[in-house]
Backbone as CSV, one residue per row, in Angstrom:
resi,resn,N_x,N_y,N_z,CA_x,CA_y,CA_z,C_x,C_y,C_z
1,UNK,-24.172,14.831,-31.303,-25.310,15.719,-31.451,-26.563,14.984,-30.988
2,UNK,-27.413,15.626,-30.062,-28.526,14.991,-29.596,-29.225,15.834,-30.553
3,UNK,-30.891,15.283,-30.848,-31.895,15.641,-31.776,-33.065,15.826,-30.392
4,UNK,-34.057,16.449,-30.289,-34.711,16.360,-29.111,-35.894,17.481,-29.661
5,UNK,-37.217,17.117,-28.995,-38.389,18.151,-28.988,-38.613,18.963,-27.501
6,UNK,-39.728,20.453,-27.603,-39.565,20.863,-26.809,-40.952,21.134,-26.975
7,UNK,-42.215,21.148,-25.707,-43.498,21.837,-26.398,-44.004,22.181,-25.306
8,UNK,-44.859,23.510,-25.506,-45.719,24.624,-24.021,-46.898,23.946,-24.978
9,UNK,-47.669,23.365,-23.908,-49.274,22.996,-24.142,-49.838,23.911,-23.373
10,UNK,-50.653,24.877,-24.172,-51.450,26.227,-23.508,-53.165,25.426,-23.549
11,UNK,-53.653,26.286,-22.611,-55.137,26.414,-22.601,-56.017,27.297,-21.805
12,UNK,-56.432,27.893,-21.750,-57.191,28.898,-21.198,-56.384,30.096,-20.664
13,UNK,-55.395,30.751,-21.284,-54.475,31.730,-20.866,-53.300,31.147,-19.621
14,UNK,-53.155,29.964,-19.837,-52.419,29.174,-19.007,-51.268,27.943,-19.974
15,UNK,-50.149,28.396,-19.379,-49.087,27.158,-19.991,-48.647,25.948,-18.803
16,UNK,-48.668,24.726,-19.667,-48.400,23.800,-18.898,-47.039,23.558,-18.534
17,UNK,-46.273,23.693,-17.718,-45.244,23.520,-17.355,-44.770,22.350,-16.369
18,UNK,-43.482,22.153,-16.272,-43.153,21.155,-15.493,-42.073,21.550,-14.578
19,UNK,-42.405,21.373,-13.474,-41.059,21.444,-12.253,-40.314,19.929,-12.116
20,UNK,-38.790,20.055,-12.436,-38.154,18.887,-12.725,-37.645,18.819,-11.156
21,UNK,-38.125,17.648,-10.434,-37.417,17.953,-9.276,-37.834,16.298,-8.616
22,UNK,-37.938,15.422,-9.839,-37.952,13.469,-9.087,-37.145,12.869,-10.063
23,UNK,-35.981,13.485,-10.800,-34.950,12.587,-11.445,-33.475,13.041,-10.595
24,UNK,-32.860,11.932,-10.411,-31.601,11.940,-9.779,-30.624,12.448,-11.123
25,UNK,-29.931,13.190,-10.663,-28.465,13.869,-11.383,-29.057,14.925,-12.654
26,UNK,-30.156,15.190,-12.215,-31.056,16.016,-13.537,-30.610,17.571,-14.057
27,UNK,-29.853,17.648,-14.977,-29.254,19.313,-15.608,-30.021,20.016,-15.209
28,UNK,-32.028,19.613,-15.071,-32.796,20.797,-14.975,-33.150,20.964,-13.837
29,UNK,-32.410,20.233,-12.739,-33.540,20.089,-11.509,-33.889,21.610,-10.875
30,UNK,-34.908,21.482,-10.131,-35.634,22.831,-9.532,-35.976,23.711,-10.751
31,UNK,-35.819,23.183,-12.063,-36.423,24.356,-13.032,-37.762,24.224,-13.598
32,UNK,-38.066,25.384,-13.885,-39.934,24.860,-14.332,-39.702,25.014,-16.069
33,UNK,-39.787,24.135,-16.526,-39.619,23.640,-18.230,-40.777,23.026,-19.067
34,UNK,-40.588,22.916,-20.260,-41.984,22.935,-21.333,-41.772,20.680,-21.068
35,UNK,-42.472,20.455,-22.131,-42.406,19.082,-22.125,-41.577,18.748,-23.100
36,UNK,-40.977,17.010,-23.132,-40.459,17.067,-24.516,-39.015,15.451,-23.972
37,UNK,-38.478,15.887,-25.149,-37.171,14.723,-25.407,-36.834,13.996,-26.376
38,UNK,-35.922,13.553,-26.232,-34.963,13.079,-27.313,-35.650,12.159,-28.500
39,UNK,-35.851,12.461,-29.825,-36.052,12.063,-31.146,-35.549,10.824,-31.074
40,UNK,-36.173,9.352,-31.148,-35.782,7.926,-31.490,-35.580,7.467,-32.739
41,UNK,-34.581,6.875,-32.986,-34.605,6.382,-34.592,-35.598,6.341,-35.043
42,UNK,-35.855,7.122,-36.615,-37.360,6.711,-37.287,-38.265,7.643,-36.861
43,UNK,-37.929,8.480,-36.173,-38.942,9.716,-35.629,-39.141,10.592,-36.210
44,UNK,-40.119,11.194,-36.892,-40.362,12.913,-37.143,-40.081,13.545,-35.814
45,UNK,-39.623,14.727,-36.157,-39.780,15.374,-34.447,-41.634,15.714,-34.187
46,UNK,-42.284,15.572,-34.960,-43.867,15.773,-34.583,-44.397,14.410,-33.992
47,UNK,-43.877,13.132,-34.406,-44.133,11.790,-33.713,-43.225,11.863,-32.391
48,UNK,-42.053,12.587,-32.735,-41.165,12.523,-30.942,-42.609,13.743,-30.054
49,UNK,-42.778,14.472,-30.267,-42.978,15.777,-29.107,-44.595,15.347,-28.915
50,UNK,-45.217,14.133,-29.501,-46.706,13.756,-29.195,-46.457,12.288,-28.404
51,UNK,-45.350,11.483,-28.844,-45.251,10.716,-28.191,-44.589,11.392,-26.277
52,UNK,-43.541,12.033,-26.555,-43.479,12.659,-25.041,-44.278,13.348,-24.099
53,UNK,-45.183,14.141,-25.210,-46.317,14.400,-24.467,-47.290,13.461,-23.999
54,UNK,-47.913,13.141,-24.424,-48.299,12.039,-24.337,-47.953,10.922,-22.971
55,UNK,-46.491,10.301,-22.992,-46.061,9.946,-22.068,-45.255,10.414,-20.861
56,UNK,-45.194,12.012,-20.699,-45.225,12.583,-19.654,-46.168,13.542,-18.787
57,UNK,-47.111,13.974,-19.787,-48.432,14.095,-19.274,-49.917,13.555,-19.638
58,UNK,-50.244,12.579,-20.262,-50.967,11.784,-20.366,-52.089,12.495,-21.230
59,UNK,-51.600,13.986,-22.444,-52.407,14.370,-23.312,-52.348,13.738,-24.247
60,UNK,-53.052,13.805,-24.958,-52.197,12.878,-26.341,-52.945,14.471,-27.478
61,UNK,-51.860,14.928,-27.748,-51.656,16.078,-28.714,-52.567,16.200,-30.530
62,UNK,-53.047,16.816,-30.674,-53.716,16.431,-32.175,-53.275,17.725,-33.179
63,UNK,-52.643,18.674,-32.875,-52.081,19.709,-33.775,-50.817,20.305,-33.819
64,UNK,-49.607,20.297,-33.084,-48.639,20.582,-32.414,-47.988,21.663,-33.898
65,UNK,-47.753,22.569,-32.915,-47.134,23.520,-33.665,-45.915,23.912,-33.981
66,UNK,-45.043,23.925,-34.756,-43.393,24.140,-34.941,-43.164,25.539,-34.623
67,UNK,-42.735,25.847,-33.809,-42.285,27.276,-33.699,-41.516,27.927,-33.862
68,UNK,-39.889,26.815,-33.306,-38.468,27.187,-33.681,-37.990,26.075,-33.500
69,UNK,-36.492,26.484,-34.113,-35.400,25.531,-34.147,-34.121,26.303,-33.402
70,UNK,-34.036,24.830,-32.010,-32.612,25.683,-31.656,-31.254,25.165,-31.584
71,UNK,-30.679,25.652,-31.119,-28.976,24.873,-31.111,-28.441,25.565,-29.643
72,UNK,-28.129,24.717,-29.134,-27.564,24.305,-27.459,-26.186,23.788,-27.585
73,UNK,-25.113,24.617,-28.301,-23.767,23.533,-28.832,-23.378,23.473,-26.969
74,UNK,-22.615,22.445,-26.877,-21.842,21.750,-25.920,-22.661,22.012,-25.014
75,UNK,-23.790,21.546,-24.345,-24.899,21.618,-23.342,-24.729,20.848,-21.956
76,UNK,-24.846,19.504,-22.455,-24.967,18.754,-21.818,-23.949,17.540,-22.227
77,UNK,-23.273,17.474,-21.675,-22.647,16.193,-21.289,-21.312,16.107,-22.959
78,UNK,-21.046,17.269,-23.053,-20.474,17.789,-23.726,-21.043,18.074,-25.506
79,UNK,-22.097,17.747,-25.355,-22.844,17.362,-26.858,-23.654,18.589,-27.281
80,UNK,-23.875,18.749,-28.990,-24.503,19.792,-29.171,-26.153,19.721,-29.126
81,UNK,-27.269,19.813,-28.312,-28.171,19.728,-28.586,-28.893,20.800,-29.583
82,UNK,-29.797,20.002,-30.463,-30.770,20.869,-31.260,-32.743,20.263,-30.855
83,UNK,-32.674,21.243,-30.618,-34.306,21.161,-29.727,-35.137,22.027,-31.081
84,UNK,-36.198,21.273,-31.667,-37.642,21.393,-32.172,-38.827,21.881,-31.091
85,UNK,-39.017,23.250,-31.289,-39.318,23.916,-30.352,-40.803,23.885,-30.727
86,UNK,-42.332,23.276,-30.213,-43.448,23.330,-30.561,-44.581,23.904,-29.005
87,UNK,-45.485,24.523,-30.139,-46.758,24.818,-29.130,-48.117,23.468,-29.222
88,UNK,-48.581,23.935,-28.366,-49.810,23.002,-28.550,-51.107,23.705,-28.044
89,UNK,-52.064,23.808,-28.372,-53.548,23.947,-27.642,-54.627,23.581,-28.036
90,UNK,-54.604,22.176,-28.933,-55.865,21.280,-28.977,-54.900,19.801,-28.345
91,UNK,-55.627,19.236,-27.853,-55.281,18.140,-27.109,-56.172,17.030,-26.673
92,UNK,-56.450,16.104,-25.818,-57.483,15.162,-25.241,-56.597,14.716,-24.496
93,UNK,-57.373,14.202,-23.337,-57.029,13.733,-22.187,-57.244,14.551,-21.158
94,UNK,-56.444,13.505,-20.031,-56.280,14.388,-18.493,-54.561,14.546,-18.108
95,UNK,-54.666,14.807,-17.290,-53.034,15.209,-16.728,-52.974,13.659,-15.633
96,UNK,-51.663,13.007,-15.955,-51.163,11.914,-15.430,-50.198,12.697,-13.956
97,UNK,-49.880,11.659,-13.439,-48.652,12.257,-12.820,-47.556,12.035,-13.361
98,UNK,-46.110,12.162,-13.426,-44.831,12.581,-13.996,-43.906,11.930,-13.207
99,UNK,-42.929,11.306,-14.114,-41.689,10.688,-13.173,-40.524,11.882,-13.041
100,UNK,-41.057,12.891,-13.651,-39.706,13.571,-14.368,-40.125,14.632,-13.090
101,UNK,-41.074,15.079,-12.857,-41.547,16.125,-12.054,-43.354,16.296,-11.942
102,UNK,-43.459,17.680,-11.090,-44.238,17.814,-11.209,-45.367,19.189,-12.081
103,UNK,-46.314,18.517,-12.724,-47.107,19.243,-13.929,-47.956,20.107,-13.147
104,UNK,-47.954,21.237,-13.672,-48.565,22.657,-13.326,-49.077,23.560,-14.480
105,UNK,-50.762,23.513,-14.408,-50.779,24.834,-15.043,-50.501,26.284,-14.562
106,UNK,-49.769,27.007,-15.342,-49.378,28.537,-15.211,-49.891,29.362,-15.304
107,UNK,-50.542,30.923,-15.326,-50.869,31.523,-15.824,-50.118,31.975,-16.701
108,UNK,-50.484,32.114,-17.827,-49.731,32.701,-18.716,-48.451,34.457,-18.404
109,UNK,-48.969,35.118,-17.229,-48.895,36.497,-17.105,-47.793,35.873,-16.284
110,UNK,-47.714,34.938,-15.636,-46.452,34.059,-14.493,-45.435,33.444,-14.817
111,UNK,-45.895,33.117,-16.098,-44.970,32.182,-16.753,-43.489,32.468,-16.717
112,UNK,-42.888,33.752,-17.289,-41.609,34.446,-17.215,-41.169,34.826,-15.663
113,UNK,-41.681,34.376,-15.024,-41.659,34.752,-13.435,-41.074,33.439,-12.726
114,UNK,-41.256,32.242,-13.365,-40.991,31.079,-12.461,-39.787,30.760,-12.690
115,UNK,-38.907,29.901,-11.935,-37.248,29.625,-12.035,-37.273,28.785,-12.922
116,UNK,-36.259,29.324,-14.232,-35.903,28.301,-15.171,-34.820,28.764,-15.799
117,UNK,-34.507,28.338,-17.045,-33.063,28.298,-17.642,-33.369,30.403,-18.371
118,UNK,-32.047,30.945,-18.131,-31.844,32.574,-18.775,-32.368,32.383,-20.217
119,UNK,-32.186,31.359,-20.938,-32.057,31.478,-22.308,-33.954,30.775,-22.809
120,UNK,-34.148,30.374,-21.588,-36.231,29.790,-21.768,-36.779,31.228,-21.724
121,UNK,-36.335,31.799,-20.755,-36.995,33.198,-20.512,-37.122,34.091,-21.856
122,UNK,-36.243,34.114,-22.661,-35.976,34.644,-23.585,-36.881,34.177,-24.710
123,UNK,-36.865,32.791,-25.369,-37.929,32.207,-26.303,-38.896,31.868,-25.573
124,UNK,-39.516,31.973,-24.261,-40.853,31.580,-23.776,-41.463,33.174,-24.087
125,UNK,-40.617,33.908,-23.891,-41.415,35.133,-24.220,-41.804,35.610,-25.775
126,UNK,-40.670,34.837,-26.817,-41.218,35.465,-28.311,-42.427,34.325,-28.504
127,UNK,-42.886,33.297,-27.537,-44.145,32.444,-28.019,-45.015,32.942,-27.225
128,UNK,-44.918,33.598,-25.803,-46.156,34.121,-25.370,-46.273,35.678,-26.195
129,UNK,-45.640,36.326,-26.955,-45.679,37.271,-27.940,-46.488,36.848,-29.150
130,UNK,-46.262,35.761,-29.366,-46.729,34.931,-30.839,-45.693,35.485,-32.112
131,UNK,-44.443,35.605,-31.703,-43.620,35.621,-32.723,-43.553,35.052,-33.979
132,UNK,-43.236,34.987,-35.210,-42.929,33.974,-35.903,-42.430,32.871,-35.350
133,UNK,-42.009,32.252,-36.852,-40.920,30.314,-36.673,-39.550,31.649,-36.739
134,UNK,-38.795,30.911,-35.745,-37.474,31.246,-35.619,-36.759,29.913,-35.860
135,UNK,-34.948,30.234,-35.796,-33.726,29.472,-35.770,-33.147,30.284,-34.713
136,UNK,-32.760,29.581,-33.526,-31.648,30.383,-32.400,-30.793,29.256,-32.096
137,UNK,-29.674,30.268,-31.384,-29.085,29.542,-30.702,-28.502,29.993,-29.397
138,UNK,-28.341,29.216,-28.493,-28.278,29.630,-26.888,-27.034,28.686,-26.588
139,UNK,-25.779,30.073,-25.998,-24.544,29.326,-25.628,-24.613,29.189,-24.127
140,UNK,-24.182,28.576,-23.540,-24.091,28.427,-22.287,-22.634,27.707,-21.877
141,UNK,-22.502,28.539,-20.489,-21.110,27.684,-20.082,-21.388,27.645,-18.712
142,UNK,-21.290,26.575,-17.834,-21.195,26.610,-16.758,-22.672,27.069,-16.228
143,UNK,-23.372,26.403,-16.655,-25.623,26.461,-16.843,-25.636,27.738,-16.505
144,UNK,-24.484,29.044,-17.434,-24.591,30.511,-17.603,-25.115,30.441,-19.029
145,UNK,-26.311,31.872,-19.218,-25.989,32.069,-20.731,-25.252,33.052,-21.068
146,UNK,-24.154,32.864,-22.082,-23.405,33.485,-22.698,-23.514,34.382,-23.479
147,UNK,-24.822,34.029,-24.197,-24.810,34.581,-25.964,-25.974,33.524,-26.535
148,UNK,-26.435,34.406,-27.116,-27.605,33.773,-28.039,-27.751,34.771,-29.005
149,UNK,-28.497,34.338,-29.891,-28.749,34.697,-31.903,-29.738,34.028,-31.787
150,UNK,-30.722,35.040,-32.996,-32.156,34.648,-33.412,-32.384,35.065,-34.699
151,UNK,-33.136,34.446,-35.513,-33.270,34.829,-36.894,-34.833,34.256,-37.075
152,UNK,-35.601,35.416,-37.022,-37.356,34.936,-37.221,-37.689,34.928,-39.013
153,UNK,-38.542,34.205,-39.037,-38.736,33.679,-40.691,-40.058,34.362,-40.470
């Protein structure tokens, strides 16, 4: 089981996104995705998703918001990921450049428009909605989605 954060840093009717397309052998490549990664021993997931922010776009985060919790069973590399799904829109800093890809603000109205995973489309839209905190989960086989479940609190 991987543990991992996930976070859309908004600002001015615009989400920050990332096009993954400068890591070799990358699950996400050519997709446009939120920021984030894997929880280190000793981590809150609120110290993981400020430290990644942070070190993939050079904000350093001051409120980060929990939005959902998801489950990705057998994802990647046969393992179940669970992703801590957060917003952000107070922040400091500037935008760095990215080893992972490259950082883009979106318009918010575009956002569901750009190439990314079936099952982002789906929870990028209950946060540009302003849904509640949810629990989901998104099956995938063969980087298809299968099936997903949601339960908003």
């Amino acid at each position: 089981m991987t543990l991992s954060t996930l976070c859309y840093v908004q600002k001015d009717n615009k989400t920050l996104l990332l096009h993954r397309n400068k890591k070799q052998n990358d699950v996400h490549e050519g997709k446009w995705i939120g920021l984030g990664g894997k929880i280190e021993q000793g981590e809150t997931p609120e110290e993981c998703v400020i430290r990644e922010i942070k070190e993939e776009s050079g904000l350093q985060l001051v409120e980060p918001k929990l939005r959902g919790i998801m489950t990705f069973p057998n994802f990647k590399d046969h393992e179940d990921w669970y992703v801590f799904l957060f917003t952000a829109d107070q922040f400091e800093g500037n935008i760095i450049d990215c080893n992972e890809g490259e950082l883009k603000w979106i318009d918010n109205d575009k956002v569901l428009d750009m190439p990314t995973w079936e099952g982002d489309l789906i929870f990028l839209k209950w946060i540009l909605e302003n849904k509640s905190m949810f629990s989901a989960k998104f099956v995938y086989k063969d980087k298809k989605l299968m099936d997903h479940d949601v339960r908003f609190y």
